[in-house]
C-alpha positions in Angstrom: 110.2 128.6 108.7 113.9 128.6 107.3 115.0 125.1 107.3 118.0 123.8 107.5 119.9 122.5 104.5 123.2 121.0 102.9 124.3 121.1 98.7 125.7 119.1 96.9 127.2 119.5 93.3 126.3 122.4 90.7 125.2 121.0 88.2 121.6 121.2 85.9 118.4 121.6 87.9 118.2 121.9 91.4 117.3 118.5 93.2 115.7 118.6 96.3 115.7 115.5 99.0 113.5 115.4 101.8 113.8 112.7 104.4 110.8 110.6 106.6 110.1 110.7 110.1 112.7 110.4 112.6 115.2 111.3 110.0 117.3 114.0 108.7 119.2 115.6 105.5 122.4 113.6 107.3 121.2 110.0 106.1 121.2 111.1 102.7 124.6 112.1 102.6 126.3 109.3 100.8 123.0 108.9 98.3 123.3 112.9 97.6 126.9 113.0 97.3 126.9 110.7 94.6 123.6 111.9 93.1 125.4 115.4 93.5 127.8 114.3 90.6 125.4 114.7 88.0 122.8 117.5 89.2 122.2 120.2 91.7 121.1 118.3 95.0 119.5 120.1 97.8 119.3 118.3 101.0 116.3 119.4 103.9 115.9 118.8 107.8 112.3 119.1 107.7 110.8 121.3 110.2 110.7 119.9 113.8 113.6 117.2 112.2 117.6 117.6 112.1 118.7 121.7 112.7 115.5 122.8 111.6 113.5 125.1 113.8 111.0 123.1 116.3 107.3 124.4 116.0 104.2 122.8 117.8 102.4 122.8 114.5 102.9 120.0 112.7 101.5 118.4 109.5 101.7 118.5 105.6 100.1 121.9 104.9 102.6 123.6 107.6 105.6 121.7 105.2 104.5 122.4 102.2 104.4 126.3 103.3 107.4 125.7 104.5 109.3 123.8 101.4 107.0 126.8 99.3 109.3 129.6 101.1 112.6 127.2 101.1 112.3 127.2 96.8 111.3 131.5 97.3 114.3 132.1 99.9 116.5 130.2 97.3 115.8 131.7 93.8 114.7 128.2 92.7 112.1 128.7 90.3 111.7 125.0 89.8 112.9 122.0 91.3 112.9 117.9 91.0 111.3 116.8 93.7 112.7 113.5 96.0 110.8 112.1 99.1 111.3 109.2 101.1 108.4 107.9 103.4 107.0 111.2 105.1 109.2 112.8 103.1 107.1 111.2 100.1 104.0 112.2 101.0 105.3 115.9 101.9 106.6 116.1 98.2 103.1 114.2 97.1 101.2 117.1 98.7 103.5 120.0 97.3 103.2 118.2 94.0 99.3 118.7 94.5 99.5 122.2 95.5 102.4 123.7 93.2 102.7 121.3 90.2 103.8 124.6 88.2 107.2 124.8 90.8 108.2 121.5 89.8 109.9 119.3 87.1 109.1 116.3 87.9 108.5 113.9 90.8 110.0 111.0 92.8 108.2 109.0 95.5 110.2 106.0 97.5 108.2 103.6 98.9 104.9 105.3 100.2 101.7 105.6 98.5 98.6 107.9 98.5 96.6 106.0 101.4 96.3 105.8 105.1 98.4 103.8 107.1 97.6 102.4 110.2 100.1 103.3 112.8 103.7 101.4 112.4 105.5 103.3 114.9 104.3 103.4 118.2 106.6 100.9 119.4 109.5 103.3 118.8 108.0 106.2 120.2 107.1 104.8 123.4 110.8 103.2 123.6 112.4 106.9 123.1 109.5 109.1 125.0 110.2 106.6 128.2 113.8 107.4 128.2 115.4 109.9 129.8 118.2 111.2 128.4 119.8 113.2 131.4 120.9 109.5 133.1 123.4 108.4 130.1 126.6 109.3 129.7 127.4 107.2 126.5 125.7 106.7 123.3 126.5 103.0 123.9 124.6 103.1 127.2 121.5 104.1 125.3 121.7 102.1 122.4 121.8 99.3 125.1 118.7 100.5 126.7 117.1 100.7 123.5 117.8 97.1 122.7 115.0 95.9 125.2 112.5 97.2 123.3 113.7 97.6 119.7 115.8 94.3 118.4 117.4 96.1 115.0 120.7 97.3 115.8 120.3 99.6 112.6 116.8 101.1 113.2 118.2 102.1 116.9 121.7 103.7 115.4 119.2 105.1 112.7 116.8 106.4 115.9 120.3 107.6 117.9 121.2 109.8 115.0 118.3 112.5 116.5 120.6 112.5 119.7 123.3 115.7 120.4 125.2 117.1 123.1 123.6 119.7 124.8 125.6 122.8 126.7 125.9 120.9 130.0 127.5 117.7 127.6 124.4 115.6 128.4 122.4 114.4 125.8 119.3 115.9 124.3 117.0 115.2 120.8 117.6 117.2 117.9 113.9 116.1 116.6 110.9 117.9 118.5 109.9 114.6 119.7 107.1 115.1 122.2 105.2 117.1 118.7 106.1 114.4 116.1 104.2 112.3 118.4 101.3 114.2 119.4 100.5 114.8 115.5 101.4 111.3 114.2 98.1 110.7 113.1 98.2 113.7 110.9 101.2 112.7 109.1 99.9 108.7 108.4 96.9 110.3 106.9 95.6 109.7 103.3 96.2 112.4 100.0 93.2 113.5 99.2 92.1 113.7 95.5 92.4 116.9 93.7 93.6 117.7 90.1 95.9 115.3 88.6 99.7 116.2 88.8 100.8 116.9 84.9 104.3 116.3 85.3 106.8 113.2 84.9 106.4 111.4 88.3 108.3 107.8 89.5 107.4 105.9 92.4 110.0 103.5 93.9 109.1 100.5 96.2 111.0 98.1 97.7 110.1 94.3 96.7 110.8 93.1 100.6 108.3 96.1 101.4 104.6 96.5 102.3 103.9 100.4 101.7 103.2 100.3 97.8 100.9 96.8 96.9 100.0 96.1 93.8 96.3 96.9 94.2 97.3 100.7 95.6 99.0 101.0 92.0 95.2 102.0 90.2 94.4 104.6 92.9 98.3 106.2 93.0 97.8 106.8 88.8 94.3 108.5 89.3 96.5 111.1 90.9 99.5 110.9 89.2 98.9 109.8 85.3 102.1 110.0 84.2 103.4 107.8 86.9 105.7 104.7 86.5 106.4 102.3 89.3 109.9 100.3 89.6 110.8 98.1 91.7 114.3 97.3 94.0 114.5 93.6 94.3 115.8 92.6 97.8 115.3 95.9 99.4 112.6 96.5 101.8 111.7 100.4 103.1 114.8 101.9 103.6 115.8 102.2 100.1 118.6 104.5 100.2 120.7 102.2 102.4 119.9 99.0 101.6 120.3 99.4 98.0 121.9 103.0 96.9 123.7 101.9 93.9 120.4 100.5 92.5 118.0 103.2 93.4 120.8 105.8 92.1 120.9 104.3 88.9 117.0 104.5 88.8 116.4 108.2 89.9 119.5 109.3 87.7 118.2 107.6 84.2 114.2 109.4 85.7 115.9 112.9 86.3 118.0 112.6 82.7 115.1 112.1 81.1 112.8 114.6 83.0 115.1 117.8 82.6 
């Protein structure tokens, strides 16, 4: 699958971003833009996500076939590798298969474990809508609002929404897929040989995803490993704290190239 993609900058090592669920290479632009004015950064719509192709298979050994023929079809011999939620798992897994096609390894804010479902609630408030009766972006994010109270997770969620040919609305994401193999993509690493290269994992203090006591079974996989910290930010690292987790990836990548 040929996915989607946007660059950034020219310089040093290529640097490649891969979003989580529901999301897209778009939510990374500010992050990648300035990231982009150091190294080479490569942003992904993961398949099923953004402009990427839709398929009805969907789970980590599909995307990391797919990420394997992204770095082919681009002449990148090796790359630093960035993943955020699913995103992090996806470039965990890749890490696991390919260490040799990478330079190092960053992880924000999602470990090596199973995680109960978290998302149910949002997929049952977008798979009961039906897009064909709004005329306004304003008129969805107010049927949204019933059932999901952030106002940013919904403009996050309206993102995946474009104008079709007929100028009603339509999802970019493959929606009705994501869903049917979310318990695929909430599924544990498995243990194999332990990734050799430089690898940081990022958590956010106000967030759940990476506990202290997950910190023993993450290095069994990774030994070279380190873990920081953002204070105040929860999950969503990249935009409740960008200056912060910039500073923290750019010192990792200086020192990793």
């Amino acid at each position: 699958m040929n996915l989607h993609f946007k660059t950034y900058g020219e310089a040093g090592d290529p640097v490649i971003i891969m979003h989580g669920i529901f999301g897209m290479l778009d939510n990374w632009h500010s992050f990648a833009s300035q990231l982009g004015k150091n190294h080479r950064v490569l942003t992904i719509d993961l398949r099923n996500h953004g402009r990427s192709p839709h398929s009805d298979v969907f789970d980590y050994p599909s995307m990391v076939k797919d990420l394997e023929v992204f770095l082919q079809t681009n002449d990148l011999e090796k790359a630093h590798l960035i993943g955020h939620s699913m995103g992090g798992k996806l470039a965990m897994h890749f890490a696991m298969a390919y260490p040799k096609k990478l330079l190092s390894l960053t992880v924000l804010d999602i470990g090596i474990k199973y995680y109960p479902p978290r998302h149910d609630f949002i997929f049952g408030a977008l798979c009961e809508m039906d897009l064909s009766k709004f005329s306004s972006r304003n008129q969805i994010d107010e049927m949204l609002s019933g059932r999901i109270k952030s106002f940013a997770i919904r403009q996050f969620l309206i993102k995946n929404i474009s104008r079709n040919a007929k100028n009603g609305f339509e999802w970019k994401m493959n929606l009705p897929v994501i869903r049917a193999n979310y318990d695929k993509i909430i599924e544990w690493i498995p243990m194999g040989n332990p990734f050799p290269q430089k690898t940081l994992f990022v958590r956010g203090e106000n967030s759940d995803y990476i506990l202290d006591e997950d910190w023993p079974g993450i290095q069994e996989l990774f030994p070279k490993a380190v873990l920081k910290t953002i204070s105040g930010a929860g999950h969503w690292l990249h935009a409740e704290k960008p200056y912060e987790l910039l500073k923290k990836i750019n010192k990792f990548l200086n020192k990793s190239s």
